[in-house]
DOPABA-652981 format. One record per residue (C-alpha): x, y, z; residue in one letter. Coordinates in steps of 0.5 Angstrom, whole numbers, plus 500, padded with zeros to 3 digits. Last residue first. Example, Ala and Ser with C-alpha at 12.3 -4.5 7.8 and 13.67 -1.06 7.14 Angstrom:
527498514S/525491516A/
//
This chain:
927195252X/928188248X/933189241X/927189235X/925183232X/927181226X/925185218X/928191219X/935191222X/935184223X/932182216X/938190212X/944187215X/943180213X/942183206X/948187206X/952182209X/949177203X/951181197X/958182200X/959176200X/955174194X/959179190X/967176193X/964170190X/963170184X/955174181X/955173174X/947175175X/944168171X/949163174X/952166180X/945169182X/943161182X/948159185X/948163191X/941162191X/941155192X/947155197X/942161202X/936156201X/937155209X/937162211X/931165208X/930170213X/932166219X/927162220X/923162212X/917166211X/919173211X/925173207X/922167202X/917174200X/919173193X/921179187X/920183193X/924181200X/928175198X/930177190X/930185191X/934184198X/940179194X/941187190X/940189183X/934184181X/931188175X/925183174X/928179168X/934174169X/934174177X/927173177X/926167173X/930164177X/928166183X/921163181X/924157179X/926157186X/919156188X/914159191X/909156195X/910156202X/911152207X/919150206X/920151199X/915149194X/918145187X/919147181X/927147182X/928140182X/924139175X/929144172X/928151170X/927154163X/921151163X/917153169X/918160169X/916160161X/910157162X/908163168X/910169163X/903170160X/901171167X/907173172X/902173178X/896171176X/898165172X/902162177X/897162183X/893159177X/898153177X/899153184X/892151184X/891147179X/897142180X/895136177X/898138170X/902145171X/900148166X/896144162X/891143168X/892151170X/889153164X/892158159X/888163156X/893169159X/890173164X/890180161X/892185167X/889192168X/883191164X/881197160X/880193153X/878199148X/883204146X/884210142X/890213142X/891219147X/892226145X/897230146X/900232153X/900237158X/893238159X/893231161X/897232167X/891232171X/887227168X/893222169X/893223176X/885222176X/886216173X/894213176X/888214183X/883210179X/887204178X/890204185X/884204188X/885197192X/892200195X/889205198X/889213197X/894218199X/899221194X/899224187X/903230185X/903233179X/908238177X/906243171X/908250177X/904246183X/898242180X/895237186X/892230186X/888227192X/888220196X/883219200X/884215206X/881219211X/884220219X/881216224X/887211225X/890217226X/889220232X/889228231X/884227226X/881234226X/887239222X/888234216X/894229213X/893225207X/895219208X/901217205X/902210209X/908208212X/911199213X/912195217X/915188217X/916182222X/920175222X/919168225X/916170231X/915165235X/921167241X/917174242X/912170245X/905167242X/899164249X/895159246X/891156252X/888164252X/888166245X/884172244X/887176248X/894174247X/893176240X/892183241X/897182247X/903179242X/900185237X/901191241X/908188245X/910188238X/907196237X/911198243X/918195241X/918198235X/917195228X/922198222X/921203217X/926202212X/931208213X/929214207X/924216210X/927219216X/923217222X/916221225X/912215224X/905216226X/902210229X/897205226X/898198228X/897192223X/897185224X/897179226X/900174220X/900166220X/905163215X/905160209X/905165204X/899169208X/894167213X/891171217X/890175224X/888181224X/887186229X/881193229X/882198233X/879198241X/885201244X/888197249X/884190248X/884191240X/877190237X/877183232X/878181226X/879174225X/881171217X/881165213X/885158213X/889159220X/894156223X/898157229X/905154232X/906150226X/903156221X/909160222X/908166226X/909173222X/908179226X/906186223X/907194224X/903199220X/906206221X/902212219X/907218215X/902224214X/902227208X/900235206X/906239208X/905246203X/912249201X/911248194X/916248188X/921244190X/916242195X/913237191X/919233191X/919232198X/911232200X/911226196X/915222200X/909218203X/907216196X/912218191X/907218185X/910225183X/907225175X/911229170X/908232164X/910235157X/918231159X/926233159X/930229163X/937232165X/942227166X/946228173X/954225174X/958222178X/959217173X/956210176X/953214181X/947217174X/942222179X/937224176X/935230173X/928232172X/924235166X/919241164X/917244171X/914250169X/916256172X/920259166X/924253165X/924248172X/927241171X/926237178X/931235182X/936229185X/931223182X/934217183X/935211180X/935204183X/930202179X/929204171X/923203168X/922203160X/914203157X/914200149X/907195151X/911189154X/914194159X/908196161X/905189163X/911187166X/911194171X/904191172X/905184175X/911187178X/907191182X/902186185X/908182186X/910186191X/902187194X/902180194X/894180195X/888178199X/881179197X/875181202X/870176204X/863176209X/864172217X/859176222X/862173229X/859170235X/857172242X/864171245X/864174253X/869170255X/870165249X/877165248X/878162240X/882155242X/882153234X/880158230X/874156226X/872150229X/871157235X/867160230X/862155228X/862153235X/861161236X/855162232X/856165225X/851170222X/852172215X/855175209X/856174201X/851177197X/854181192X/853188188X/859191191X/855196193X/850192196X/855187200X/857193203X/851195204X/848189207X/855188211X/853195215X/847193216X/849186219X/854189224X/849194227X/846188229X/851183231X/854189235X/859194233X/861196238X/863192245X/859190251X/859183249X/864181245X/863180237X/867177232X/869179226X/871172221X/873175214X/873170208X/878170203X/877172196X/884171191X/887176188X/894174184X/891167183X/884171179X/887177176X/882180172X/876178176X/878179183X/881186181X/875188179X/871185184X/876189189X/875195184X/867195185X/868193194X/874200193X/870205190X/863204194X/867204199X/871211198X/863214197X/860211202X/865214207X/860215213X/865212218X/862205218X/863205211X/870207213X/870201218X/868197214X/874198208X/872197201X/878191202X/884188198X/888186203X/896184203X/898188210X/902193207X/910193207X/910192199X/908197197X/910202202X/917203200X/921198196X/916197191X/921197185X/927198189X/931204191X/930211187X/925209183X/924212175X/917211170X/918213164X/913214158X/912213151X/905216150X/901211146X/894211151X/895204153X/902207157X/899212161X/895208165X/900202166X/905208167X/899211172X/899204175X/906203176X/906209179X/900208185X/903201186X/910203188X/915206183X/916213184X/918218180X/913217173X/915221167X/911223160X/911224155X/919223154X/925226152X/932224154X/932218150X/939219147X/945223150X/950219149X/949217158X/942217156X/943211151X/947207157X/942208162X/937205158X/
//
């Protein structure tokens, strides 16, 4: 792509995405079913910025129900079912433990009839009341001061990463071109309209002038940046969510406990994810460049070890457990009366300045009507769509998991949804030895394989922090699958030895900055 448009070729589009994480990938994804050739460019890795750093839930959220935001619920609990349904082995429904103390709100009650609406608006039945033996066979050791029980109901968890990748592959499959590592240096303004962008090509020291009818900045919490070459209003504030990851050896958990944060009152997790156990998140304003990954601080792993604590009095978690940690920044949409963020709303909103449309804010789980509203915006810009009639965002392929992976079924769906029609070919252009799990997880080098061949890899980052998450499950960022990757990238990348060193400092570079723990006080 970047070769034609060096000759001067594909330098117009209809439409052109800047910014590749879920919001971007969804309007591409949008954008590309209703026949407009569409671009879609990313200034680091696909996912690099917040989506792939959130706490991997696919949730209406109770607490802004709670709040009074029956409308953003509603939206969420009906996409979530969505999503569950479309893309089964990608989403997958797990139960939620909320556990009650006493002299703490929400109680029992009160928590019941926020679970009936939220059942209602997703057109389930699926709570109820759990004692505490229920509770505490549960989750093993679970303090019981003051413990009154838990109401237990579903959300949905998702590999946020490969969330977007399973969406940029389903553009690409229909005519869409994405470009990472692809910067968007300024936008093209002719007689006060933005008509194009130019990007940035390092390879030759140059710009290339990008012409299109419409361009959508999904930048997420870097939305502000671009905007403000044609507006100067500040409407995102950044919020940091922090997590540590244990390994299921010192702590294992099958499903989800939420409680209320000693310090504060918010609202911890505790779940599994990818083989490890997770607590998280935290909710601070994150006042660092954006361009330097986000990285947990001192205070916010003080927060969650005490949050934890809390709960587990005989199974006391310490700095030297953690296995690795990751943070990641919210795009919410800023306002003048939440001075504390975790009150802050988490709409999403759509501005027109000068023929730029600008989409921030929002969650992870309305992706899909977000890229919407922004492809609404932008079509009066456009030409008229081509009709369509199947509008699920991901088509699962019929295969079933027993002929896929015979005697594996479960593994063999997690497959499916996570490369659809792509998942038998991962498989078969890698040997046996590679099909098989890695330390705790379920991924596979086979996977890795694949991922270097077909998603874009540029850097060792990309494979073991997005393509994969082996980054964060493994001790020491992967360390021990380090020779097989090297040969792996050797193979499929052309990658000699000088490459991989320098590919490897980099990387080891990046996991202690971001992705370990911070130096101690």
């Amino acid at each position: 792509m970047l070769a034609k448009m060096r000759k001067g070729e594909s330098l117009k589009w209809d439409i052109i995405v800047v910014g590749g994480g879920i919001t971007g990938a969804g309007v591409l994804r949008e954008a590309t079913r209703r026949g407009y050739s569409a671009l879609l460019l990313e200034q680091q890795d696909f996912s690099w910025g917040t989506s792939s750093r959130s706490s991997k839930m696919v949730h209406g959220g109770l607490r802004y129900l709670a709040a009074g935001d029956v409308k953003l619920t509603k939206e969420s609990v009906v996409e979530r079912e969505r999503l569950l349904k479309e893309a089964p082995g990608l989403v997958n429904r797990i139960a939620f433990y909320f556990s009650f103390r006493k002299g703490l709100w929400p109680g029992r009650w009160a928590m019941t009839v926020i679970l009936g609406i939220y059942d209602f608006l997703a057109g389930i039945n699926d709570h109820r009341y759990c004692n505490n033996k229920v509770l505490q066979q549960q989750f093993s050791g679970l303090n019981n001061t003051n413990l009154k029980g838990a109401s237990c109901y579903t959300d949905a968890m998702v590999d946020d990463s490969r969330l977007v990748l399973r969406v940029l592959h389903d553009c690409v499959n229909q005519g869409a071109s994405i470009l990472n590592y692809t910067k968007v240096s300024d936008l093209v303004i002719e007689q006060d309209r933005v008509t194009g962008v130019f990007i940035e090509d390092s390879e030759n020291d140059q710009l290339i002038k990008l012409s299109a009818s419409a361009v959508i900045n999904a930048t997420g919490a870097w939305a502000d940046r671009l905007r403000n070459r044609v507006n100067d209003e500040k409407r995102v504030r950044p919020l940091r969510g922090s997590h540590l990851v244990i390994p299921t050896s010192f702590y294992a958990v099958s499903d989800v406990l939420t409680f209320l944060h000693p310090d504060d009152k918010r609202g911890v997790y505790i779940y599994p994810w990818e083989g490890t156990t997770v607590i998280g998140t935290t909710d601070i304003d994150h006042n660092e460049d954006l361009d330097i990954e986000a990285s947990i601080s001192n205070q916010e792993v003080d927060y969650l070890i005490r949050g934890f604590n809390s709960q587990f009095l005989n199974k006391r978690v310490s700095r030297s457990e953690i296995v690795s940690t990751w943070a990641g920044v919210r795009p919410v949409i800023g306002s003048e009366q939440a001075k504390d963020p975790s009150k802050e709303r988490r709409d999403h909103a759509v501005w027109e300045d000068q023929g730029l449309i600008t989409v921030s804010g929002g969650k992870l789980t309305t992706f899909r009507l977000i890229a919407l509203d922004a492809l609404a915006a932008a079509s009066p810009r456009l030409p008229d769509p081509k009709p369509f009639d199947d509008d699920r965002m991901f088509i699962t392929p019929e295969i079933s998991p027993q002929t896929l992976a015979p005697g594996k079924p479960d593994w063999a769906q997690r497959l499916l949804g996570r490369y659809g029609a792509d998942a038998e070919n991962i498989l078969k252009q890698a040997s046996e030895t590679e099909h098989e799990p890695i330390g705790s997880t379920e991924f596979c080098l086979a996977e890795c394989r694949w991922a270097t061949k077909n998603e874009s890899v540029q850097h060792l980052d990309d494979l073991l922090l997005r393509r994969t998450r082996l980054g964060m499950c493994i001790a020491k960022g992967g360390e021990a699958i380090f020779g097989e990757l090297q040969q792996i990238c050797s193979e499929e990348l052309q990658w000699n030895d000088e490459r991989w060193e320098k590919e490897l400092i980099r990387y080891k570079t990046i996991w202690q900055r971001c992705y370990s723990l911070p130096n101690p006080l």
